[in-house]
FIKETI-712329 format. One record per residue (C-alpha): y, x, z. Coordinates in steps of 0.2 Angstrom, whole numbers, m for minus. Example, Ala and Ser with C-alpha at 12.3 -4.5 7.8 and 13.67 -1.06 7.14 Angstrom:
2
c2, c1, c3
m22, 62, 39
m5, 68, 36
This chain:
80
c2, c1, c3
296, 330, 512
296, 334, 495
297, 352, 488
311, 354, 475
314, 373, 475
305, 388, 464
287, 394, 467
283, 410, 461
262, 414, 462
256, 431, 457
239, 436, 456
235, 453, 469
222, 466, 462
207, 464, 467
208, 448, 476
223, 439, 485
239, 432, 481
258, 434, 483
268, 417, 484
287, 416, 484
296, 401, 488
315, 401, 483
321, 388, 495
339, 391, 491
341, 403, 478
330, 418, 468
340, 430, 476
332, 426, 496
314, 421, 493
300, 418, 505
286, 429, 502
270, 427, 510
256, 438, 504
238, 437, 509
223, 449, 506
211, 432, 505
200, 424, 492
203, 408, 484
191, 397, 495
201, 406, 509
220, 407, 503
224, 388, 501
221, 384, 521
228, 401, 526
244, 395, 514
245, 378, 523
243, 383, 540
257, 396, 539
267, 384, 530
265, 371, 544
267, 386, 560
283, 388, 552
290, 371, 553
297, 374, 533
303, 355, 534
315, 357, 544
325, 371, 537
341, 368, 529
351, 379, 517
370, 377, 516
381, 385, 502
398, 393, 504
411, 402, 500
422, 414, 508
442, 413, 506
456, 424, 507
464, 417, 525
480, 411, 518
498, 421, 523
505, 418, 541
522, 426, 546
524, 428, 563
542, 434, 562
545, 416, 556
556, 419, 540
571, 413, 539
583, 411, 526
600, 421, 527
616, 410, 526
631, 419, 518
């Protein structure tokens, strides 16, 4: 699999880092913090990644529509 969404790395004081992945869209990321240091943060990061089973998540877009006007009187047109 190949990653195509945003990653987000931030620096945690005084050691440790914050990783978001926005799989979809910035507005529902993945955050995964860890309280490691930096010989310890990359297999902690792989190895949550891989318990996850990340690949095989799919994200699907959509929109919400008005339902559209149903009569149930079943109009009819008068005749004169």
């Amino acid at each position: 699999m190949e990653y195509i969404g945003g990653i987000e790395i931030l620096p945690l004081n005084p050691i440790g880092y914050k990783v978001s992945f926005n799989f979809d869209r910035s507005e529902m990321p993945l955050v995964i913090i860890a309280d490691l240091p930096d010989e310890e943060f990359l297999p902690f990061i792989k190895e949550e990644l891989r318990k996850r089973k990340l690949q095989r998540v799919k994200y699907f877009g959509a929109t919400k529509l008005p339902p559209e006007y149903i009569n149930l009187c079943n109009d009819r047109q008068r005749t004169y």
